[in-house]
C-alpha positions in Angstrom: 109.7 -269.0 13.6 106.8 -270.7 11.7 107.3 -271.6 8.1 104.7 -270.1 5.7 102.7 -272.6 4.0 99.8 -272.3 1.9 96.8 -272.8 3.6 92.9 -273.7 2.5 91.7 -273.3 6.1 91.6 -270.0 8.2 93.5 -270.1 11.8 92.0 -268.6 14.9 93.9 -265.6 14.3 92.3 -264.6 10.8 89.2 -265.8 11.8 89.2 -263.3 14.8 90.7 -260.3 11.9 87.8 -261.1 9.5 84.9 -260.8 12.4 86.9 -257.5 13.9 87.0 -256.2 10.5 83.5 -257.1 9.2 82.6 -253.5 9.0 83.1 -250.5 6.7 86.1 -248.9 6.9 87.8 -245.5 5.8 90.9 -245.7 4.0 92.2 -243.8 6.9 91.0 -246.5 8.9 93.3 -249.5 6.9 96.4 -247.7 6.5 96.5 -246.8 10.2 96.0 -251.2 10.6 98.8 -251.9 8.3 101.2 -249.5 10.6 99.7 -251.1 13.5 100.5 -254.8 12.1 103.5 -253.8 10.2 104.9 -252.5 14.1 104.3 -255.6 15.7 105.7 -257.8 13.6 109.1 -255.3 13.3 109.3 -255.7 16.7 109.0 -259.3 16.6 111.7 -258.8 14.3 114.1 -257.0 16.4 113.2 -259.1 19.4 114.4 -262.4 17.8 117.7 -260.3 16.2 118.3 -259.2 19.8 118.1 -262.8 21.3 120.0 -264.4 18.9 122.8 -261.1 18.8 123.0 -261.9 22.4 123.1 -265.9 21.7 126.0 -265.3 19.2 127.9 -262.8 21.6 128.0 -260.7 18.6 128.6 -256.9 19.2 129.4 -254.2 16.6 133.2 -255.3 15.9 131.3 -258.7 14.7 129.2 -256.8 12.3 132.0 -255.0 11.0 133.8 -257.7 10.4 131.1 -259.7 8.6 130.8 -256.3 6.5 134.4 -256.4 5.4 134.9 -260.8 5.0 134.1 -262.4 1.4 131.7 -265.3 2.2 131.1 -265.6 -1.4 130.7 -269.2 -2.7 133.9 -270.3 -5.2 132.5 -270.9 -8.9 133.8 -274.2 -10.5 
């Protein structure tokens, strides 16, 4: 996954947004675009968590047992 970095130029991608958007909008109008963005990027989400359960052989006795182990870093 890309790192984000602080940027003083626009990428395609924004540049695209800011044309598409360049009109009035309702309120209405931006929440339902924050859903729409705020569902593609959970499924990104859940599309790199499947790959890399199914990388890691993981399945849910895994996830209990990560759930019950102390990973906890000693104090000195």
């Amino acid at each position: 996954m890309a790192s984000l970095q602080p940027s003083t130029k626009l990428n395609a991608v924004q540049m695209h947004l800011l044309k598409m958007f360049s009109r009035p909008m309702s309120d209405q109008d931006l929440t339902e675009i924050k859903v729409l963005l705020s569902d593609y990027y959970a499924k990104k989400v859940d599309e790199e968590s499947d790959k890399i359960w199914e990388e890691k052989n993981m399945n849910q006795q895994t996830i209990e047992d990560l759930l019950s182990s102390h990973l906890h870093t000693p104090y000195k």
